[in-house]
N, C-alpha and C positions, 0 to 999 in steps of 0.2 A: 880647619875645623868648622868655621861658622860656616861652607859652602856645602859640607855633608847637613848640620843643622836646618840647613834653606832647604836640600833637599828630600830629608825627610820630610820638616812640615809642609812641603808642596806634593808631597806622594800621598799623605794622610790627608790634608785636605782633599786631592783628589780622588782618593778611596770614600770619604766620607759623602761627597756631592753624589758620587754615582751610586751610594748606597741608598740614598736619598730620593734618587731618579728613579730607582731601582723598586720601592717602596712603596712609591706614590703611584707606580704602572701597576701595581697589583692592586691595591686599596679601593680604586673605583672598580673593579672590574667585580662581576655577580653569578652567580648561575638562577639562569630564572627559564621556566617551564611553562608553558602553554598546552594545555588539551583542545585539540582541535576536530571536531566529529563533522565530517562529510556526509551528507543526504542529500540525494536525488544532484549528487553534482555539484554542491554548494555548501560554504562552512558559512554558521551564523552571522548577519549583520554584526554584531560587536564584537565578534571575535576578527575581521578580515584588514584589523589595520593592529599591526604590533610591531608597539617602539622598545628599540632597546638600545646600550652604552655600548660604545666600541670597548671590544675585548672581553664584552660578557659572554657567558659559557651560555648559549643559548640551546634547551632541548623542548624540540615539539614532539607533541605526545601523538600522532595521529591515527584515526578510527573511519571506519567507513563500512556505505551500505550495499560498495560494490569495489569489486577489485578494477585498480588501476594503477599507473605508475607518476609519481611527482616527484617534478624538478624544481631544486631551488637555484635560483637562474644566480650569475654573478658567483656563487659558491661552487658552483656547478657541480652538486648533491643530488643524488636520484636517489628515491625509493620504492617499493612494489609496497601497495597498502590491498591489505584484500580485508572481508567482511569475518568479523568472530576474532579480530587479532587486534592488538595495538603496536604501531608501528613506529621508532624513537628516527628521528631526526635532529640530529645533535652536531653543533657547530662553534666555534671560537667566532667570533664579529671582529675581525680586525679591521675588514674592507666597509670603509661608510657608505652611504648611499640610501634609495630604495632598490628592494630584490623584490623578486616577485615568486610565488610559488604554482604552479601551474601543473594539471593534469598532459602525460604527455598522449597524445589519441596515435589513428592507425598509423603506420608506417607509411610514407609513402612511396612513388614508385622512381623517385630518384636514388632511393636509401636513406632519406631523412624519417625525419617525422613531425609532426603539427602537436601544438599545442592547445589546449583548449582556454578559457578564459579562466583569470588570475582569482585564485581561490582567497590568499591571501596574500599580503603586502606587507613585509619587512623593512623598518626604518631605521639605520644604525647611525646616531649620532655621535660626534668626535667626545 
């Protein structure tokens, strides 16, 4: 009788820790939103550096004054943003690091293609 008794309270403590675990992985995590508007090639100085929590529901809102396609690098997310439209770019952060977000340009003639310089910069901290 007292080894059934041991092993309940060792299944309910163990139920309990992991509910616990279970808890505190949801509690930090956010969803948080950034409007990001593209001109002439370039999103504003203050907006090109954005920190956010590992596991935050991260949505960029982005706008522009010319159609082109961006890649969030590390995620490896692509979108087509053209002009008169808002375009959601929306991501879970599980993977920390910097990401980078870049215009992708022509094709070229291996079958790749070039990127252009880093519009914004994505920081996911633990």
């Amino acid at each position: 009788m007292a080894r059934i008794a041991v092993a309940c309270f060792r299944s309910a403590r163990a139920a309990w820790v992991l509910a616990l675990l279970l808890a505190g992985a949801t509690v930090d995590a956010a969803e948080v939103s950034f409007v990001l508007r593209i001109q002439n090639g370039r999103v504003p100085e203050n907006m090109r550096l954005i920190r956010v929590k590992q596991n935050d529901v991260v949505k960029l809102e982005w706008s522009t004054d010319r159609a082109m396609s961006l890649h969030l690098h590390g995620y490896d997310i692509e979108k087509a943003v053209a002009p008169g439209a808002v375009t959601e770019m929306t991501f879970t952060a599980r993977a920390t690091g910097r990401f980078t977000v870049e215009p992708h340009l022509a094709k070229q003639p291996g079958g790749g293609h070039a990127h252009g310089d880093a519009l914004v910069t994505i920081e996911v901290y633990p």
